[in-house]
C-alpha positions, 0 to 999 in steps of 0.5 A, a space after each residue: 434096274 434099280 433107280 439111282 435115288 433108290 439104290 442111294 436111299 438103301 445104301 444111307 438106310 444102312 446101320 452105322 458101322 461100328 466106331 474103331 476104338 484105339 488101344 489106348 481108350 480100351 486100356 484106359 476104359 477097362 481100368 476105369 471098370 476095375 478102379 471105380 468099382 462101379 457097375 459095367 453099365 454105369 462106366 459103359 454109358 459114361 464112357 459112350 461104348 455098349 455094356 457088352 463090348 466093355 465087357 469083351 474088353 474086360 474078359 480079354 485084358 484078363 484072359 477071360 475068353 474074349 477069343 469066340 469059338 476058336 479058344 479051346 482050339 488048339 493044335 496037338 501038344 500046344 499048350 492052353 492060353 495062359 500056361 507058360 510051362 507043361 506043368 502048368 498047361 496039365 494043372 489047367 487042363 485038370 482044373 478044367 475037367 474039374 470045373 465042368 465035374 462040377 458044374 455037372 454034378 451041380 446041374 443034378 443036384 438042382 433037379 433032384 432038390 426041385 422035384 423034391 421040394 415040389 413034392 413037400 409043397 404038395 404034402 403040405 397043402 393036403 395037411 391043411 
């Protein structure tokens, strides 16, 4: 069995917990973000919040994420977050599929133009 005075010294060793920031300083601290147009980490020191946790604030006020792991689940012919109508919800879903196209086909081409830019290097130093 532990002493008291240890299991105390745990229990105030434990990191503080973190501060519960009402609706209206969320709102009011993503609006700031966007009317200074200063950098994320500027307002974030100034208002005393993390970096990231105002930009969690920021994706969310604007749909952006914001929900983890569980945003693309959803239950069958329920429609993407942000669509109001089945026409929408399709142009999302394509635009999506579009989207990750894209990134892929951009991923190749920066690993083709890298080993061939490493290749020009190497003919360039046997020239010299």
């Amino acid at each position: 069995m532990l002493d008291s005075s240890v299991q105390m010294k745990r229990i105030t060793d434990m990191p503080p917990t973190k501060p519960a920031y009402s609706r209206e300083f969320r709102e009011g601290a993503v609006d700031l973000l966007i009317s200074s147009a200063r950098p994320l980490k500027h307002v974030a020191e100034e208002l005393g919040v993390s970096p990231n946790t105002l930009r969690l604030w920021r994706n969310r006020a604007a749909g952006i994420g914001g929900e983890g792991r569980d945003r693309d689940r959803r239950e069958p012919g329920e429609m993407p977050s942000g669509a109001s109508d089945p026409d929408e919800a399709s142009e999302l879903k394509r635009l999506r599929r579009e989207n990750e196209q894209l990134r892929r086909q951009r991923d190749i081409l920066k690993k083709g133009s890298s080993s061939i830019g490493g290749k020009e290097v190497a003919k360039k130093r046997n020239r010299s």
